[in-house]
Backbone atoms as SQL, in Angstrom:
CREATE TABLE atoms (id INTEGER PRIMARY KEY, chain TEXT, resi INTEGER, resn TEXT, atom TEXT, x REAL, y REAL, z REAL);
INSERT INTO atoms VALUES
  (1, 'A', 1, 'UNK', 'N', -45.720, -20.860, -59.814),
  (2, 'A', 1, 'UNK', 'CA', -45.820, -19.837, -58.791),
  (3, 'A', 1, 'UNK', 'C', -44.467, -19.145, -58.609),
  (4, 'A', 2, 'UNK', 'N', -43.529, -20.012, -58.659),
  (5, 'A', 2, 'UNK', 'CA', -42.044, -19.735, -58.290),
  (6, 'A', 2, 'UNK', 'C', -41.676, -18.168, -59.407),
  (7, 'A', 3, 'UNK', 'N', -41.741, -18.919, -60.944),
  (8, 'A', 3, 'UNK', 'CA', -41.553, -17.440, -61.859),
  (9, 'A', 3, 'UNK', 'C', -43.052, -16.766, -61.785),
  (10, 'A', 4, 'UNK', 'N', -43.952, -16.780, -61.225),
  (11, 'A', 4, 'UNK', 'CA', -45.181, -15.526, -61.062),
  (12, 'A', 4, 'UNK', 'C', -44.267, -14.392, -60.140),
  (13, 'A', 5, 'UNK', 'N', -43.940, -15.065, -58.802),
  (14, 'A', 5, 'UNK', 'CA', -43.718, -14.156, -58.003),
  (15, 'A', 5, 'UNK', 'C', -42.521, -13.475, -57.833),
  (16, 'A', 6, 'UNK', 'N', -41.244, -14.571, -58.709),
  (17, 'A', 6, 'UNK', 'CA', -40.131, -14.454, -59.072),
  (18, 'A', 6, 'UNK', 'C', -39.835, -12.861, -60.242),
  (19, 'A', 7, 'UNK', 'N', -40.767, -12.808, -61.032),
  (20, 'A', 7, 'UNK', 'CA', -41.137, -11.931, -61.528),
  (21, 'A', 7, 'UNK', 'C', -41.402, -10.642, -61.347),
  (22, 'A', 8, 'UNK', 'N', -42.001, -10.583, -60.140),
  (23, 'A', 8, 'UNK', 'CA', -42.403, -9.352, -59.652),
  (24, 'A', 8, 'UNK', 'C', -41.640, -8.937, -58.158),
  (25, 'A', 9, 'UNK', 'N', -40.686, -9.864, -58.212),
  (26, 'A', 9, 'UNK', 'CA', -39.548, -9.699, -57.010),
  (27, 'A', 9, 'UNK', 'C', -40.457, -10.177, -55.458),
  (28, 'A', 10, 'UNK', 'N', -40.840, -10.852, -54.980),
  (29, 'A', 10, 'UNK', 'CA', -41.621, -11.332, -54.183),
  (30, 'A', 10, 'UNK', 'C', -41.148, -12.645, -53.988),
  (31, 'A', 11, 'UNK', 'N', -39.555, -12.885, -53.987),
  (32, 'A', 11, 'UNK', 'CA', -38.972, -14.423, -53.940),
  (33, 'A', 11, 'UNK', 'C', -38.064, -14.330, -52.404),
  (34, 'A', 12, 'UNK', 'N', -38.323, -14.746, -51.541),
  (35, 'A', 12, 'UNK', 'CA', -37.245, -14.526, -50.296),
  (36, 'A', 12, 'UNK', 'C', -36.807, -16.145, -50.350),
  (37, 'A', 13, 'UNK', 'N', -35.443, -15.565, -51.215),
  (38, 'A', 13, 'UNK', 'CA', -34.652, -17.090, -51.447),
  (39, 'A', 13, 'UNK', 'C', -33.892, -17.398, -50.508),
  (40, 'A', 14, 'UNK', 'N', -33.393, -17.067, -49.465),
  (41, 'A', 14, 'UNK', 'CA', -32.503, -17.553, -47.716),
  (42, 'A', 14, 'UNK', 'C', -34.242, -18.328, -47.408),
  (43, 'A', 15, 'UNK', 'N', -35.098, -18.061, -47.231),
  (44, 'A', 15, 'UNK', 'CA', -36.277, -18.383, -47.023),
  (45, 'A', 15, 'UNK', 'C', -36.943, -19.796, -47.343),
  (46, 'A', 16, 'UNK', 'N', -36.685, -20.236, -48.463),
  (47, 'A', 16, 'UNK', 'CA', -36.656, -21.059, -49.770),
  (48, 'A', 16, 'UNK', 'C', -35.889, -21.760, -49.771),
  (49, 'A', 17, 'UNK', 'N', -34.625, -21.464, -49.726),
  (50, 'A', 17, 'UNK', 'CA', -33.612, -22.446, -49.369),
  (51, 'A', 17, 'UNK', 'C', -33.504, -23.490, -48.038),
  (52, 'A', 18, 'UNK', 'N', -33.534, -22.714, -46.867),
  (53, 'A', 18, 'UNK', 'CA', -33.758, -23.096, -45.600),
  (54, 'A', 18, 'UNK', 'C', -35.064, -24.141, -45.728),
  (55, 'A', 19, 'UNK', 'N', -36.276, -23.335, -46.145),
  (56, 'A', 19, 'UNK', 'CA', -37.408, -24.704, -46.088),
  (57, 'A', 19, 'UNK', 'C', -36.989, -25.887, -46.872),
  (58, 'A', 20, 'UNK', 'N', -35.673, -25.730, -48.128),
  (59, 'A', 20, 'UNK', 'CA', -36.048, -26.655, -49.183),
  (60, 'A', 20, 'UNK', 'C', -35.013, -27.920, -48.261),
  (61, 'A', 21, 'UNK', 'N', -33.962, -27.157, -47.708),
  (62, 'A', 21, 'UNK', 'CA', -33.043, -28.241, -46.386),
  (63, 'A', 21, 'UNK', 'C', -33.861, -28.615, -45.513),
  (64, 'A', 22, 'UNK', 'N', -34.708, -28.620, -44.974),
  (65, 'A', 22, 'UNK', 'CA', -35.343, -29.265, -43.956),
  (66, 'A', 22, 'UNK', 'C', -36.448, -30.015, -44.457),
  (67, 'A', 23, 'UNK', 'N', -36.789, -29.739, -45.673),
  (68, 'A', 23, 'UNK', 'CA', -37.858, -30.988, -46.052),
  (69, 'A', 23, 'UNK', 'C', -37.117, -32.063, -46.455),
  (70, 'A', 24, 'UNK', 'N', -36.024, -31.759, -47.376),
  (71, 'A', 24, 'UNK', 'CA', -34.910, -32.720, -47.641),
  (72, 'A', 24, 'UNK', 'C', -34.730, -33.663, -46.550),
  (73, 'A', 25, 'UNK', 'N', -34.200, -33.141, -45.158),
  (74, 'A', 25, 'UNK', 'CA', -33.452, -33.967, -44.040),
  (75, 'A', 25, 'UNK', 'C', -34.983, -34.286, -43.237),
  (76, 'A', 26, 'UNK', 'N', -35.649, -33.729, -43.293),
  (77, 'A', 26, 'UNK', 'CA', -37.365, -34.434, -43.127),
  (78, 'A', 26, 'UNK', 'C', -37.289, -35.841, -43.388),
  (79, 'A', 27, 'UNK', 'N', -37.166, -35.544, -44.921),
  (80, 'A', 27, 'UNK', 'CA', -37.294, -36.926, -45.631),
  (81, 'A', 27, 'UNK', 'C', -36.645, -37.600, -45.294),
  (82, 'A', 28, 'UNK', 'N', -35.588, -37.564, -44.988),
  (83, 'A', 28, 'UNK', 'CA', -34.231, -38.683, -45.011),
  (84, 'A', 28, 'UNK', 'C', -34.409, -39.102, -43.594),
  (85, 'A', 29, 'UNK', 'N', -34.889, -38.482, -42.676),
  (86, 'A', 29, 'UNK', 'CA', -34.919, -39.099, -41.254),
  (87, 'A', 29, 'UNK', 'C', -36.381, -39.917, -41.802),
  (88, 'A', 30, 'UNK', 'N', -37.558, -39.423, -41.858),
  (89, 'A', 30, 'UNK', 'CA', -38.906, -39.615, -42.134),
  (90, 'A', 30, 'UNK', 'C', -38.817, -41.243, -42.582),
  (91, 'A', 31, 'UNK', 'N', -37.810, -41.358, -43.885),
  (92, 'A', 31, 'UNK', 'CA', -37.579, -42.720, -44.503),
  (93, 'A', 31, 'UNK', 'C', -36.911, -43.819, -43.892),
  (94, 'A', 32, 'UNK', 'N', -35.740, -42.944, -43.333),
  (95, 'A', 32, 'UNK', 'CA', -35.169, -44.168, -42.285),
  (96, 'A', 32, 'UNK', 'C', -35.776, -44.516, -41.168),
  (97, 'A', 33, 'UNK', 'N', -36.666, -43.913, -40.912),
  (98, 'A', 33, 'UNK', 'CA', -37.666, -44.145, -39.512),
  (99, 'A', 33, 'UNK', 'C', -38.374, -45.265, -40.413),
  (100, 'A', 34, 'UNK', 'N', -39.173, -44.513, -40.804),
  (101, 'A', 34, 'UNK', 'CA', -40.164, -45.769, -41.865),
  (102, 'A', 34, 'UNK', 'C', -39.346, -47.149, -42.249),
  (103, 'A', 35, 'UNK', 'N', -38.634, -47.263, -42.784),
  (104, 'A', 35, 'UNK', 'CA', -37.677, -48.481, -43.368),
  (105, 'A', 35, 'UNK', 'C', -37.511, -49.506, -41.796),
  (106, 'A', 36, 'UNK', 'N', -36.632, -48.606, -40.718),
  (107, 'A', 36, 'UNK', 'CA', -36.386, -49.418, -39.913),
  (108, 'A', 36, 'UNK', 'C', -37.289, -50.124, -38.684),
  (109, 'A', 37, 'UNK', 'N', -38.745, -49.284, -38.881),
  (110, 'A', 37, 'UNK', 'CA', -39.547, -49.990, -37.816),
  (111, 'A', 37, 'UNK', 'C', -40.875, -50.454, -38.056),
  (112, 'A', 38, 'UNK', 'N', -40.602, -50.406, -39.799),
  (113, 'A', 38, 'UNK', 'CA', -42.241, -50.507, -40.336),
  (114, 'A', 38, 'UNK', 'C', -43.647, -49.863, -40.335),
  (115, 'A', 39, 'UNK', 'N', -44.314, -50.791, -41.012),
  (116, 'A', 39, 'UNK', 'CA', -45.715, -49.950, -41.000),
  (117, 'A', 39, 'UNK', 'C', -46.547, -49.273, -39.737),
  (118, 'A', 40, 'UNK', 'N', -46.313, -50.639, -38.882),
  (119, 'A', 40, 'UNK', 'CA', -46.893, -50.401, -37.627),
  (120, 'A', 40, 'UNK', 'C', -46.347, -48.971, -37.125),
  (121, 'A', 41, 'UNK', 'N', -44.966, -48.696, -37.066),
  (122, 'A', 41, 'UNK', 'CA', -44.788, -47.544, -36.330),
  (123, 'A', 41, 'UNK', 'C', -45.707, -46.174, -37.308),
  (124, 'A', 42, 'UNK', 'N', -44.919, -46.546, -38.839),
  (125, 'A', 42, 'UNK', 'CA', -45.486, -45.221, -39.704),
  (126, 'A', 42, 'UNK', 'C', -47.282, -45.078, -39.155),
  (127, 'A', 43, 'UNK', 'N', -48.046, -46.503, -39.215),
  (128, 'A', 43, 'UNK', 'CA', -49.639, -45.983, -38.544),
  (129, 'A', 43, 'UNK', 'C', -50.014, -45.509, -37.547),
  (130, 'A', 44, 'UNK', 'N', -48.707, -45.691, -36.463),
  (131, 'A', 44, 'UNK', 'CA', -48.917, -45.100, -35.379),
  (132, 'A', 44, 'UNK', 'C', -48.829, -43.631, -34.956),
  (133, 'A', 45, 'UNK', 'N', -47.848, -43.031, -35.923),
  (134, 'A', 45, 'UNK', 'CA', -47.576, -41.853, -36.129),
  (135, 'A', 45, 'UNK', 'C', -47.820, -41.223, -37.001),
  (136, 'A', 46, 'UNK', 'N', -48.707, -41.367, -37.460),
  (137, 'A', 46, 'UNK', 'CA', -49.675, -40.771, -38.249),
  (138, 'A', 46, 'UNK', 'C', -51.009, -40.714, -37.553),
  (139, 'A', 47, 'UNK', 'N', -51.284, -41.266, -36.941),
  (140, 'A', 47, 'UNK', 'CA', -52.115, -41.594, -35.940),
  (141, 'A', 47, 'UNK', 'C', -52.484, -40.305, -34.842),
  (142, 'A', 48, 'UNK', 'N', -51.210, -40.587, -34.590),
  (143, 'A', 48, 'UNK', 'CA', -50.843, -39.386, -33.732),
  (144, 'A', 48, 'UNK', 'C', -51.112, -37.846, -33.853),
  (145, 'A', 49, 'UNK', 'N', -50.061, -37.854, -35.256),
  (146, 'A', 49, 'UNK', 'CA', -49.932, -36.384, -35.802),
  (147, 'A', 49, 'UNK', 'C', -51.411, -35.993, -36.274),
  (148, 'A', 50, 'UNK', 'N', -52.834, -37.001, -36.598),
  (149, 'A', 50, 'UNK', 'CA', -53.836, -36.476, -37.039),
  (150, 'A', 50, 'UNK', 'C', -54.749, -36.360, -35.420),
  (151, 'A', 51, 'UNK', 'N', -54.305, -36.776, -34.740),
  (152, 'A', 51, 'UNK', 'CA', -55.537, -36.303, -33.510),
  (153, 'A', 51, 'UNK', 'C', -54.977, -35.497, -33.010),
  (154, 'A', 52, 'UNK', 'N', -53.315, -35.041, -32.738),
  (155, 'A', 52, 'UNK', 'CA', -53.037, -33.751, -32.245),
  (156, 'A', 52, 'UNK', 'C', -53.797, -32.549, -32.983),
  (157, 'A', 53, 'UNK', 'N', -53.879, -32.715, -34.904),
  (158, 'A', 53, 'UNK', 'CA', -54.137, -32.155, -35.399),
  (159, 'A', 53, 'UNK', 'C', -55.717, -31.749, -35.187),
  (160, 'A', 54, 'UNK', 'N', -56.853, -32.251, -35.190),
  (161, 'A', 54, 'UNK', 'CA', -57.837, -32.275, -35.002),
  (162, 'A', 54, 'UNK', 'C', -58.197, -32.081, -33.376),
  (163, 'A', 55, 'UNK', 'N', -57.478, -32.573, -32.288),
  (164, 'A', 55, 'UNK', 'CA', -57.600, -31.590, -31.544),
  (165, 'A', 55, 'UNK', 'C', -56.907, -29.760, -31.109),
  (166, 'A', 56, 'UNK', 'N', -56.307, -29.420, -32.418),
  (167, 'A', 56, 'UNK', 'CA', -55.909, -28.305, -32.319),
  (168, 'A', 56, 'UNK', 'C', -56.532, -27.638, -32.878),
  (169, 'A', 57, 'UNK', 'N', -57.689, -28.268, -34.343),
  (170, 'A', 57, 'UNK', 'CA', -58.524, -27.552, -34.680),
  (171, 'A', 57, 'UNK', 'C', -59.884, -27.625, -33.674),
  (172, 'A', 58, 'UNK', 'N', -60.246, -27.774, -33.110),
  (173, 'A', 58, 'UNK', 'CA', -61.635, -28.349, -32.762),
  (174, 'A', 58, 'UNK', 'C', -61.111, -27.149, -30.967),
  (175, 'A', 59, 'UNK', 'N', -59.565, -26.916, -31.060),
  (176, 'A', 59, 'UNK', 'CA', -59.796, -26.148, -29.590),
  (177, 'A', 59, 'UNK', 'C', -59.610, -24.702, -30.394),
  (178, 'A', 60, 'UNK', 'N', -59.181, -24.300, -31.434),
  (179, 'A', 60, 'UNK', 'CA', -59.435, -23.056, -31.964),
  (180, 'A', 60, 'UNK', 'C', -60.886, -22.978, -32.392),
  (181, 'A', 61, 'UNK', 'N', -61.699, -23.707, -32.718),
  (182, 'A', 61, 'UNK', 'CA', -62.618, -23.643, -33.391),
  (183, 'A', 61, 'UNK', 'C', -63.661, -23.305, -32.031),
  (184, 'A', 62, 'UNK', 'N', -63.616, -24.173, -30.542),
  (185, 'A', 62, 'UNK', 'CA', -64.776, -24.079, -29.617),
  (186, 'A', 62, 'UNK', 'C', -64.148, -23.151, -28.733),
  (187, 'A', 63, 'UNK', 'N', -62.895, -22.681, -28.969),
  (188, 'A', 63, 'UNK', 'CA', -62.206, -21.809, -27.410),
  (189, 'A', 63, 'UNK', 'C', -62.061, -20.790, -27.717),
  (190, 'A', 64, 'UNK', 'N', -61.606, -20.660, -29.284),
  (191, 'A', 64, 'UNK', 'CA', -61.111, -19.270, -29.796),
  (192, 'A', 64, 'UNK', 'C', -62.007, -18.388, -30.177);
């Protein structure tokens, strides 16, 4: 995708860059969270992040 759009000038690389640092430091917090409090926490927060998620679809879906 990168050389499709790269190609036809459709690359906003400040854009690209910025997302590619924050998934990076994502990770690196993401892992040390995980490492230092285990599974239990990672299921819990995941847990989490999928019923916020599903109630954010389910209030666009009956409200919107």
């Amino acid at each position: 995708a990168l050389l499709f759009f790269g190609a036809h000038g459709h690359v906003l690389l400040a854009v690209g860059l910025a997302m590619a640092l924050f998934n990076i430091g994502g990770a690196q917090v993401g892992s040390h969270l995980a490492i230092r409090h285990g599974a239990g926490f990672v299921r819990r927060a995941f847990l989490a992040v999928a019923t916020v998620f599903i109630l954010k679809f389910a209030w666009d879906t009956l409200v919107v």
